[in-house]
C-alpha positions as CSV (number, residue, x, y, z in Angstrom):
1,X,-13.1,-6.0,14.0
2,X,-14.2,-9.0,12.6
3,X,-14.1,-8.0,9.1
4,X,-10.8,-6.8,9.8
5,X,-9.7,-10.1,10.9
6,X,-11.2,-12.2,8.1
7,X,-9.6,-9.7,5.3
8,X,-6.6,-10.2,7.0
9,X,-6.7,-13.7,6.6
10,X,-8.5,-13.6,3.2
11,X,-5.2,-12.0,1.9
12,X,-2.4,-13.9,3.7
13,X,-4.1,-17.1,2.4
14,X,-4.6,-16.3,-1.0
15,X,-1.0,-14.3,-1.3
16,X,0.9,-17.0,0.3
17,X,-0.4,-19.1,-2.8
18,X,2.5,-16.7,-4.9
19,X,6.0,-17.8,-4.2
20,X,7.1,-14.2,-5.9
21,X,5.4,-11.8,-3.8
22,X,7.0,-10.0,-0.9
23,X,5.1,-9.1,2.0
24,X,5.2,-6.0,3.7
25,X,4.7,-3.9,6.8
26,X,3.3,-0.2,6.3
27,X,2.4,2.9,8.5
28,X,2.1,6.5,8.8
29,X,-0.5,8.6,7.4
30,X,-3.4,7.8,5.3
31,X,-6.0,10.3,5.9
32,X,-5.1,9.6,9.5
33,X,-3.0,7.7,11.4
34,X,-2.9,4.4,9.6
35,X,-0.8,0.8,9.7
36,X,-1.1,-2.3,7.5
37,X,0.1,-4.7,5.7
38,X,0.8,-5.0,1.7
39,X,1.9,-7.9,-0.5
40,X,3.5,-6.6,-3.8
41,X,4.4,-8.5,-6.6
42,X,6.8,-8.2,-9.8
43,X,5.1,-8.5,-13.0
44,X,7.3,-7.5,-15.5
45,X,10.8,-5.7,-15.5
46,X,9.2,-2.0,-15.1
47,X,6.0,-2.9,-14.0
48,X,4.3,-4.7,-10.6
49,X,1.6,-4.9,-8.9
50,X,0.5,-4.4,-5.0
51,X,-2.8,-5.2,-3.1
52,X,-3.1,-4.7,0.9
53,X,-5.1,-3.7,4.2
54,X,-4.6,-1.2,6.4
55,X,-6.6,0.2,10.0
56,X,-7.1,3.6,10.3
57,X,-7.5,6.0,13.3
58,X,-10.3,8.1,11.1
59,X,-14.4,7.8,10.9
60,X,-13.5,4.8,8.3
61,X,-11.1,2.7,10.4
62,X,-10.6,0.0,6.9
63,X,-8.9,0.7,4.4
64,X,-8.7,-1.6,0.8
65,X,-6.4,-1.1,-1.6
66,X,-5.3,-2.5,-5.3
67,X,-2.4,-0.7,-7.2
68,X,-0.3,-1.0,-10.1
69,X,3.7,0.1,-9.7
70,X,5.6,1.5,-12.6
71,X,9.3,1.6,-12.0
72,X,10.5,4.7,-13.3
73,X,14.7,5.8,-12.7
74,X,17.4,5.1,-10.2
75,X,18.1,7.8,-8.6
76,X,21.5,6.3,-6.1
77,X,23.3,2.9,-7.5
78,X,20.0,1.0,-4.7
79,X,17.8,3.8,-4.5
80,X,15.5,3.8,-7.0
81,X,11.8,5.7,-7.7
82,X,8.6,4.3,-8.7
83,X,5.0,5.8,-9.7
84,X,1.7,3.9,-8.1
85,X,-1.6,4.2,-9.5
86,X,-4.6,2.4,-8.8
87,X,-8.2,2.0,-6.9
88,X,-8.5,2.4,-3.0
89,X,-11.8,1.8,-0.4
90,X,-12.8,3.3,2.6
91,X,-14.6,1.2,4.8
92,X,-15.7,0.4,8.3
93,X,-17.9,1.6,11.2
94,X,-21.3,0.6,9.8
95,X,-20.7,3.5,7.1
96,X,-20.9,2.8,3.3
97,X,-17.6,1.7,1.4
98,X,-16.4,4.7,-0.7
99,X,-14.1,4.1,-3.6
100,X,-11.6,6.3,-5.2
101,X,-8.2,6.7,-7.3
102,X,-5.0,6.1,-5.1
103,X,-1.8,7.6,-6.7
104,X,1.6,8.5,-5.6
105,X,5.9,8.2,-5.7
106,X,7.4,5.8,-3.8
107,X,11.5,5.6,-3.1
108,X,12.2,2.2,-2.8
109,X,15.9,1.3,-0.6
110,X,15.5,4.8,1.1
111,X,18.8,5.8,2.9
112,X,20.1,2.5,1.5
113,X,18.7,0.5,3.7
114,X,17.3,-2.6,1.1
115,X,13.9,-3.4,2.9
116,X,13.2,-0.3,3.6
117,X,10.7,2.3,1.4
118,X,9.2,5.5,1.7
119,X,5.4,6.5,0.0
120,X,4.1,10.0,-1.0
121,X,0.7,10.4,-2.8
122,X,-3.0,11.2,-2.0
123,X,-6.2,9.2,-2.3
124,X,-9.0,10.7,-3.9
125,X,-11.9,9.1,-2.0
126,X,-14.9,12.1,-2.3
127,X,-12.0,14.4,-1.4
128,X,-8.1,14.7,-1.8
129,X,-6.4,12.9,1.4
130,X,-2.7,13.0,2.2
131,X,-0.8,10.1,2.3
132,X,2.9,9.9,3.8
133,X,3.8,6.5,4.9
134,X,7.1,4.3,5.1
135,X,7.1,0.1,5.0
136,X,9.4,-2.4,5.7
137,X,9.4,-5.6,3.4
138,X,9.9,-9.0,5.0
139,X,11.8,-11.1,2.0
């Protein structure tokens, strides 16, 4: 738990240091039942970036991640679709940290509702595991 705390910590005071990043709320699935928090960051005009923590109900209750966001189409006049790639950790419970790939879709404004975003995609951490999630972002 402690470790959970000090990432936490770790990466509100170091993200707070970027005026342009928005911070954001996170749950659902992630191999289990999992919530967090995410800061994400615009880079350039198709491309951004997103880094964040997130506890885990499963035999590796932490979970690290680093991704980059490539903004792909609109699909409504707000709605619009992005692709996520990047690395993700497992972690926790006096077990060994395992890395892997993290990729997936997410629909940012779902149901027009402008904070609001839904995530579909899989980590590939020794094995394929589902992730279906939906966030909130706090402008």
């Amino acid at each position: 738990m402690k470790k959970i705390a000090a990432t936490l910590v770790l990466l509100l005071v170091f993200c707070t240091g970027v005026s342009a990043s928005t911070f954001e709320l996170v749950g659902g699935i992630r191999d289990n039942l999992a919530i967090g928090m995410q800061v994400e960051s615009q880079l350039g005009n198709n491309f951004g970036m997103r880094m964040g923590v997130e506890g885990n109900s499963g035999p590796q209750p932490l979970i690290i991640f680093f991704e980059g966001k490539f903004y792909l189409k609109y699909l409504t006049r707000s709605t619009y679709l992005s692709f996520v790639l990047g690395a993700v950790a497992y972690t926790g419970n006096n077990n060994p940290a395992d890395i892997g790939v993290s990729l997936g879709i997410v629909l940012n404004r779902a149901f027009d509702i402008t904070p609001l975003f839904v995530e579909l995609g899989m980590d590939v951490v020794r094995r394929a595991r589902a992730r279906i999630q939906i966030g909130y972002k706090l402008f």
